[in-house]
Each structure stands twice: as structure tokens, then as C-alpha cells.
N, C-alpha and C positions, 0 to 999 in steps of 0.2 A: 266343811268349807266355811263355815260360821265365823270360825276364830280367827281364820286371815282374813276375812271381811272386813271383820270390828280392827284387826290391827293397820288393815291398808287404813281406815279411815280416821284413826287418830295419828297417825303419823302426815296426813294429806290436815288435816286441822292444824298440828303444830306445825308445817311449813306454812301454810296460811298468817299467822299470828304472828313468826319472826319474820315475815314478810313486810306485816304491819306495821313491825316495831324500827324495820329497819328502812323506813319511807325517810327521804327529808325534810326536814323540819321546812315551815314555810317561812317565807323575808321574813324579819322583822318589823313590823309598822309602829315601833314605838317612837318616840319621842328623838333618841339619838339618830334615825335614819331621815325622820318629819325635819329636822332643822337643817341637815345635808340639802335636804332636796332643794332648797330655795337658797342655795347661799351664790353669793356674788363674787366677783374676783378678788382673790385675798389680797387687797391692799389695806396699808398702813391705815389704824381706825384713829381716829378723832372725833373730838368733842360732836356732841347730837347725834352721832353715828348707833343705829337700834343693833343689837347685839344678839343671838339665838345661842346660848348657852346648855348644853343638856351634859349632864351627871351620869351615870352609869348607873343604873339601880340605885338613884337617889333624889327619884321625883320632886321631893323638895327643894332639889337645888336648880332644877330643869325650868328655866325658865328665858324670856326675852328680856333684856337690859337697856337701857337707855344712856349712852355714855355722857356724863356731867358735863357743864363747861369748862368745867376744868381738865379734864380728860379723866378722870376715876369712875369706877362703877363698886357697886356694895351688893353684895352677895346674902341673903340668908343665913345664919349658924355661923358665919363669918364675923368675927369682931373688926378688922382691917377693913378700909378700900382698898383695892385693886388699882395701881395704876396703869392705865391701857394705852394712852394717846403716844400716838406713833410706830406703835407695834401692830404684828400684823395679827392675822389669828390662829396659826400655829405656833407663835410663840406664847400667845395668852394660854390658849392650850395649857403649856408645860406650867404657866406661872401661877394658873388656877389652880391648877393638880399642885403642887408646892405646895401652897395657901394652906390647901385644905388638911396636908398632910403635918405642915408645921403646926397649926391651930388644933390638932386631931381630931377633925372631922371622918376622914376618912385613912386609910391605911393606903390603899394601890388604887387611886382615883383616876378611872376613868375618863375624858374631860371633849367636848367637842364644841367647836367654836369658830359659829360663821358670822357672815353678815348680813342679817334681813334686810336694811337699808344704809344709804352712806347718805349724810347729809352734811360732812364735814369738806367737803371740796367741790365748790361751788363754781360755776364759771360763767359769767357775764358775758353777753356780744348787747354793745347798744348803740345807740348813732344812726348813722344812713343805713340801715340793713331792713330786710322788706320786713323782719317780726321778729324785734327785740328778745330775747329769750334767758333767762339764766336754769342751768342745768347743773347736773354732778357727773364731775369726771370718771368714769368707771369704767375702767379697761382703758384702752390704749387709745388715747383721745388727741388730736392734733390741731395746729390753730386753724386748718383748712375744712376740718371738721366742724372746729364750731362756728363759721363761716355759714358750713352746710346747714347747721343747726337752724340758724337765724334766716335762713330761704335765703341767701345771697346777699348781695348787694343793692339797695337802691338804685332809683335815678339820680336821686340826689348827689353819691357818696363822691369825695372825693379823693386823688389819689394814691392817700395812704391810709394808715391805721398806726392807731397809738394801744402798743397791747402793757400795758402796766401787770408786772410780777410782784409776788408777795416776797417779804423779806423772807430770811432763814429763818427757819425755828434755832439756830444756834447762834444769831448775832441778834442782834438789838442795832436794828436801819432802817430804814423808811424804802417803801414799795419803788420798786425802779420801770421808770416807764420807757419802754423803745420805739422810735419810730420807725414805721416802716415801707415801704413804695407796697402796693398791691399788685404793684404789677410785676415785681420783680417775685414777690411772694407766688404770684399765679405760674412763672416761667420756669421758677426754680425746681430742678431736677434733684434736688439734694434735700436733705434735712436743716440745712445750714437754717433757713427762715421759717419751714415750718414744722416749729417745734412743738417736741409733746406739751401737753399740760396737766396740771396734777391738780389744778382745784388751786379756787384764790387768787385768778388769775380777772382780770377785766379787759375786753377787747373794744376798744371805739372808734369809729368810724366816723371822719368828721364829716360834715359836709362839703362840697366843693365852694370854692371862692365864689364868688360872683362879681362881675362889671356890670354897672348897671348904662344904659345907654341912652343918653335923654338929647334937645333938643332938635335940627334941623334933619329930622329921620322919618320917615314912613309908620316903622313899627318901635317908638320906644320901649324897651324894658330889660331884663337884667338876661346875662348869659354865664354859667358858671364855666369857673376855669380849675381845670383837669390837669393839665400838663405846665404847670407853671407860666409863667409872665409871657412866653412869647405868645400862646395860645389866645391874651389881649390884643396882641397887634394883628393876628391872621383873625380875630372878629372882628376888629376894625377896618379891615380890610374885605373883610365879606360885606359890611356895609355899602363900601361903594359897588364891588364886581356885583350886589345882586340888585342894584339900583334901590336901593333904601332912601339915599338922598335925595332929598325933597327937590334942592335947587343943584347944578352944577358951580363948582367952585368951592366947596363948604371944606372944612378938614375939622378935622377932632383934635378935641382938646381934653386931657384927662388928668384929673385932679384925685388922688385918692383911686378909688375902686369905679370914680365915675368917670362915664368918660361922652363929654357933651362935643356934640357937633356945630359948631358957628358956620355962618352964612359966611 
């Protein structure tokens, strides 16, 4: 009985050990998976935008980048810059692997390419809004958004916004600024006004007009105007309905943005 002992028990050992052998291999935590994990939505990179570049079994070249004001970045074992500004990161991808393969660095270059941070498309809200803010557009960003950004609107604001666009990167023109009613902007059901933004964009918000209201009054001082010029005549007319006037008989007189009450 001995000898089928000893052979049940090396036949129960070698299933044990192909057993072993045939477990799966655990993730990856190298460097090509580390730069995945924090990437940002692939849009088009630009200048100052930080770069998370990893090589395939080429630790040397796995590294973070900083893209120049120019829009180029420089690689290690690489004689060339790389021009990047405007592409996204699947296409750097392909044109790093290139690189490496025309300079012969590598033969079948593995190449992964995100974005640790975007510092190329910046977006200003300034004016009457309750907290000034400049941000970066990243993902799918709209003017109502950065709106949100800036905690809303003041008491001040008045009733529109001047959101000024950056030229084309393919023309040579100066920034184009639109005005626009806030309020139509607030009502509208469509995209027509609130549009995306891509960075480069500045939103301002001016303050409302003011009249200011001096002589034969109770309480002089300034009241701003929201809804254009008629919005003048119905405070001046609040003047008298709320008994402001000192004496009976007076009327307004308004010169410029003032508007003075005579006896």
C-alpha cells in the first residue's frame, strides 16, 4: 500500500504548483497605470499645460512635462522638441512613439499620454458678481456655468454682460466682445446664448447705471438703473407717490444722470 501512497502524493503536489503557476498575475502599479489614474478630459493641450508621459519599459523616458510657451515639450535621448499645442493626447501618443522610432530610440514604443493639469484655457468672470474668479475650462463648461462659478450675480450688476472671445489660433484679429441682456441669457431655453467656452474667454459684468437724486427730496441719493431710461422716469415718479417731496408743487429737473428736484 506504500507505493500508491507516495504516488497519490506527488501527483496532489504537482496539481498544487500548476495551480500556482496558473493564478493571475496581479494589476499593474507601474508607472503606465499611476499616470492613467489622474488624467483629465482629453482636450486639446496648450502652452503651461503639465503633461504625464510614461514609456513602456523605458523608465527613462516616463516622466511629467511642462509644455513651453511656445507649445513644445523635450523629451530625454530625444534630440527634436515635440510640438504638442493644440493636439489632444491621443494624438501625442502616436507622434511620441514616431519620435522615438525615427531617432532610434526605441523599435515598437509603447507611449501613454495624459493630462495632470490644464493651465492653458483660463476663464475670467469679473465685474458685479458676488466673487470674481478665474478658472480653467475643463470638460464641458458654459457661460451659465461660469456665472455659477463666480456665486452669481451682485446687487450692483447691471443688466447685461460683456463676454469678450479670444481670436482664432488660425487668423491674426483682435478679441471680439458681445453684449449681452442677462436676462435674456437667464430665459433662454436654447444654447443660442449660453455658450460653451474653451478657455481665453473673459466675462464682465458691469455695474448698473445710476441717477443720482438731489435737491427738494426727503432722502437724497443715487438709485441704479436696470432696465434702461424708462426705469428714470418710474423713480421719479416714486419720488412723488411715496411722499419724498419736501414741499408740494416741486418737479424734477435732470441733467445728465442727475436728476434734481426744484421748489
Amino acid at each position: 500500500m506504500t507505493p500508491p501512497l507516495r504516488s497519490l502524493a506527488v501527483v496532489a503536489m504537482l496539481t498544487a504548483a500548476a495551480g500556482a503557476f496558473a493564478q493571475p498575475r496581479p494589476p499593474s502599479t507601474g508607472p503606465m497605470q499611476d499616470a492613467g489614474a489622474a488624467n483629465l478630459p482629453g482636450q486639446a493641450v496648450g502652452p503651461n499645460d503639465l503633461l504625464a508621459i510614461s514609456v513602456y519599459d523605458a523608465p527613462e523616458l516616463t516622466r511629467t512635462v511642462r509644455v513651453s510657451s511656445e507649445g513644445y515639450i523635450r523629451l530625454p535621448l530625444l534630440q527634436e522638441r515635440i510640438p504638442v499645442s493644440g493636439k489632444r493626447p491621443s494624438e501625442l501618443e502616436d507622434l511620441i512613439a514616431a519620435q522615438l522610432v525615427k531617432e532610434g530610440i526605441l523599435v515598437q514604443p509603447v507611449v501613454m499620454v495624459t493630462v495632470a493639469e490644464y493651465a492653458s484655457r483660463p476663464v475670467s468672470v469679473v465685474g458685479a458678481v458676488k466673487r470674481p474668479v478665474t478658472f480653467q475650462a475643463v470638460g464641458r463648461v458654459t457661460l451659465l456655468d461660469a456665472l455659477a462659478r463666480a456665486e452669481g450675480l451682485s446687487e450692483l450688476a447691471g443688466p447685461e454682460l460683456l463676454l469678450t472671445l479670444p481670436p482664432s489660433p488660425a487668423q491674426d484679429a483682435r478679441p471680439i466682445t458681445r453684449r449681452l441682456l442677462l436676462r435674456d441669457l437667464m430665459d433662454d431655453n436654447s444654447s443660442d446664448l449660453n455658450i460653451l467656452l474653451h478657455g481665453g474667454e473673459e466675462i464682465r459684468v458691469p455695474e448698473a447705471r445710476k441717477i443720482f437724486v438731489t435737491g427738494n427730496v426727503k432722502k437724497p441719493g443715487s438709485f441704479p438703473v436696470r432696465e434702461g431710461n424708462e426705469l428714470t422716469v418710474m423713480k421719479a415718479r416714486k419720488i412723488f407717490v411715496t411722499g419724498n417731496v419736501k414741499k408740494p408743487g416741486s418737479f424734477p429737473v435732470r441733467e445728465g444722470n442727475e436728476l434734481t428736484v426744484m421748489k
